[in-house]
N, C-alpha and C positions, 0 to 999 in steps of 0.2 A: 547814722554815719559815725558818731561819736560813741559809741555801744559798739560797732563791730570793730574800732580801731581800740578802746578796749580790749576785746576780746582776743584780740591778735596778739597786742601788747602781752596781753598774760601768757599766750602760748611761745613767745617768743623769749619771756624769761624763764619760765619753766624750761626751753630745751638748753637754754644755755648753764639752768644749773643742773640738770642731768651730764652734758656733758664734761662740766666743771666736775663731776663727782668720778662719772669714768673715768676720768683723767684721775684720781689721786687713784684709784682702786689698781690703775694700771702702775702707778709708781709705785704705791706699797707693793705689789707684786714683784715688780722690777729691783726692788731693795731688797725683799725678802733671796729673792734669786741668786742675787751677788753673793749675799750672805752663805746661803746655799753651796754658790760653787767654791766656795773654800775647802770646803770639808766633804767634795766629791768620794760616791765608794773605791773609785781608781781612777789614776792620774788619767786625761785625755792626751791625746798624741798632739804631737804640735800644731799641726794644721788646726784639730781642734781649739786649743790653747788659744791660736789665732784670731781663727772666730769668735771665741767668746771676749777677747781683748780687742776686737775690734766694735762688735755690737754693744759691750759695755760704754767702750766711748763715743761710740756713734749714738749711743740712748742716753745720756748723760753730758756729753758737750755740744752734738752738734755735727756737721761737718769737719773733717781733719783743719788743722791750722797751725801755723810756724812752717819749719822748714825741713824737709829730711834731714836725719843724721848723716853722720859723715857715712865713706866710704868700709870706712873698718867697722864701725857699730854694725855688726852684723843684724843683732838681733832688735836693736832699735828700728833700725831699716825696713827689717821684717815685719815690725809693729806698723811702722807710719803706713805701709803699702796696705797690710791689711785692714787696716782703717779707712786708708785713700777709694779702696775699692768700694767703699760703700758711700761714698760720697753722693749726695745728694737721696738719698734714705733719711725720709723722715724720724725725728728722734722713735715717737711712740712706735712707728714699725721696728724698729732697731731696739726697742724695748721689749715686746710681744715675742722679735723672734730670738734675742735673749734668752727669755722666762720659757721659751720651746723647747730650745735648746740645752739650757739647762736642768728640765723636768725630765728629757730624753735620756743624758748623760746619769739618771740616777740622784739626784738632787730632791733634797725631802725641805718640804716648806710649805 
């Protein structure tokens, strides 16, 4: 009994430090990507722009939070919306499809 709760025990640390390690392999990727889209071979259209400014913050904070801008921040507005949409998107999805996104657009990393 105490030999196969061993044995459990060790498979049970083992996957959590596999997964601990996915997880930075996905943030160094995630980093290296942002870095990436700086220095795109040409500008994306805004809609794009969007996307990548919303998945940035959605893989990076979280869910949206605070308050819309005003009425005249046009493009603030446009920011928080496009973020809002992805609300409830897990960070790491919201990271993966970043680093998609930005491998797609031409981005060397």
């Amino acid at each position: 009994m105490i030999r196969s709760y061993q044995i459990i025990r060790k498979r049970v640390i083992a996957e959590i430090k596999r997964e601990k390690t996915d997880m930075n392999i996905s943030n160094d990727a995630f980093e290296l990507a942002a870095s990436a889209a700086k220095s795109l071979p040409a500008k994306p259209d805004d809609q794009t722009l969007l996307k990548l400014y919303a998945l940035y913050k959605q893989g990076s904070a979280g869910d949206v939070i605070g308050d819309k801008p005003g009425f005249f921040d046009f493009i603030g507005s446009a920011k928080f919306e496009a973020w809002e949409k992805l609300k409830g998107t897990s960070q790491e999805d919201a990271r993966s499809q970043y680093v998609e996104l930005v491998r797609k657009l031409g981005g060397k990393f």
